[in-house]
N, C-alpha and C positions, 0 to 999 in steps of 0.2 A: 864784440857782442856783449851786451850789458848781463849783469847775472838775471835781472827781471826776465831780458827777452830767453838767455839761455836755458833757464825756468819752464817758462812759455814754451822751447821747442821741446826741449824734456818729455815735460807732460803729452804733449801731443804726439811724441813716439809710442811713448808708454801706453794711452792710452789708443793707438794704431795695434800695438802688439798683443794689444788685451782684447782689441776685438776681434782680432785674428786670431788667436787662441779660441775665442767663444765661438768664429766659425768652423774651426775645424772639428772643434768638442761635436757642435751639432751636425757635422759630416759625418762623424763616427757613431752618434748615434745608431745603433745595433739595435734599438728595439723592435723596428718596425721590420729588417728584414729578415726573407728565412736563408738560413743557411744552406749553400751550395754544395750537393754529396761529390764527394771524387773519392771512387775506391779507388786503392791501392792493394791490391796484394803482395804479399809476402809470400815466398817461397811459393808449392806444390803439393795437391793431394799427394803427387810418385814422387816428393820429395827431393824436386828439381832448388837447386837456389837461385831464383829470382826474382825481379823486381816486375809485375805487370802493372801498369804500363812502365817503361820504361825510363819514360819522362811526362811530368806532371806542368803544366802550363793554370797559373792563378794572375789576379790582375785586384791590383791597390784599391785597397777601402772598401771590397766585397767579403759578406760572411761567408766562410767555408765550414764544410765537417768533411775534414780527408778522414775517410773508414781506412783502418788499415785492420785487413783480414787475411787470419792465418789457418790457411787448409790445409798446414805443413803436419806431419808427424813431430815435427820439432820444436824446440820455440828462435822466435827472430828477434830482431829490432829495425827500427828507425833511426840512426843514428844523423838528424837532419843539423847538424847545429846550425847551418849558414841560413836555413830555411826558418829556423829559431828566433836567429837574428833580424829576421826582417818583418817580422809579423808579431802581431797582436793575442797573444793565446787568450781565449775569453776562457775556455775551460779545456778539458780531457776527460771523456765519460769510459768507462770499462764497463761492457754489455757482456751477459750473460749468452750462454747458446740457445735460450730461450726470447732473447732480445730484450730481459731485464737490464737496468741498470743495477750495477752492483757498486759501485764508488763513482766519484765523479772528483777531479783533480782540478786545482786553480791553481793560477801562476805560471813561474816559466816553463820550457819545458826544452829541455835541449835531447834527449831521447825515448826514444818508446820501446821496450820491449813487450812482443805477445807472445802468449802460449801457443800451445797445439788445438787449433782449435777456434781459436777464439779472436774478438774482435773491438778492437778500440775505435773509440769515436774523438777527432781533435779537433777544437773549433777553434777557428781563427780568423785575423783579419790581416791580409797583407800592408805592410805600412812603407814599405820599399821595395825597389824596385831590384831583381836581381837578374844579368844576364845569363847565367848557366849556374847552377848552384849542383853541389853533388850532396845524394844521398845516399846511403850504405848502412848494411847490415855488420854490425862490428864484430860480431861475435867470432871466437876464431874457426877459422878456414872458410866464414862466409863469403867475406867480400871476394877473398882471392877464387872463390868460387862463382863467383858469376851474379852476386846480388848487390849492385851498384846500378845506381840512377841517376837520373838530373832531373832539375826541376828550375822554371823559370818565372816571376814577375813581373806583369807590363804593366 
């Protein structure tokens, strides 16, 4: 193959991978949609340690807001890294008991701890696919207490 022609395929990869890049950018486009609630609870008003629901079910390139809300006397977390790993965090809002916003978080985000009480908002966009992903409360003697999850992306 001549450099001219090798040139020529070059470019026309290049500019294959440019416009494929330009359609996924306009796939991900987030403006126009609204985001999907999925509560999560953490813990129990009687102070049970668990995860309600059990298991969370999300699907690639749709906006979410997982509420994780805690009606525990205690404080919890989220401790999703794998669920971290495969998604898009657009943001993390922390809501008042009044339903203010009181900070709003950008960037990654590989855990959430909540109060007693209280309730975060975590938007996202799934960008892989995960068969069984686990979620867990880290703090000690949670998980081995019953606050372990899964969660999956189709």
């Amino acid at each position: 193959m001549s450099g001219k022609t090798r040139n020529g395929v070059l470019a026309g990869v290049l500019i294959c991978i440019l416009a494929g890049a330009g359609l996924a950018a306009a796939k991900g486009d987030l403006a126009g949609q609204k985001a999907i609630p999925v509560l999560l609870t953490l813990g129990s008003a009687d102070d049970k340690m668990v995860f309600t629901p059990q298991h969370l079910v999300f699907e690639t390139g749709k906006l979410y807001k997982l509420l994780l809300n805690n009606p525990s006397p205690q404080k919890h977390e989220l401790d999703a890294s794998p669920l971290a790993d495969a998604v898009y965090t657009r943001k993390v809002e922390v809501v008042g008991p009044d339903g203010t916003e009181l900070a709003e978080i950008k960037g990654s985000v590989r855990e959430i701890e909540v109060g007693p009480g209280a309730m975060v908002e975590w938007y996202f966009v799934p960008v892989r696919t995960v068969k069984r992903g686990e979620m867990v409360c880290d703090l000690p003697g949670h998980k081995s207490g019953g606050m372990v999850g899964t969660f999956t992306i189709e």
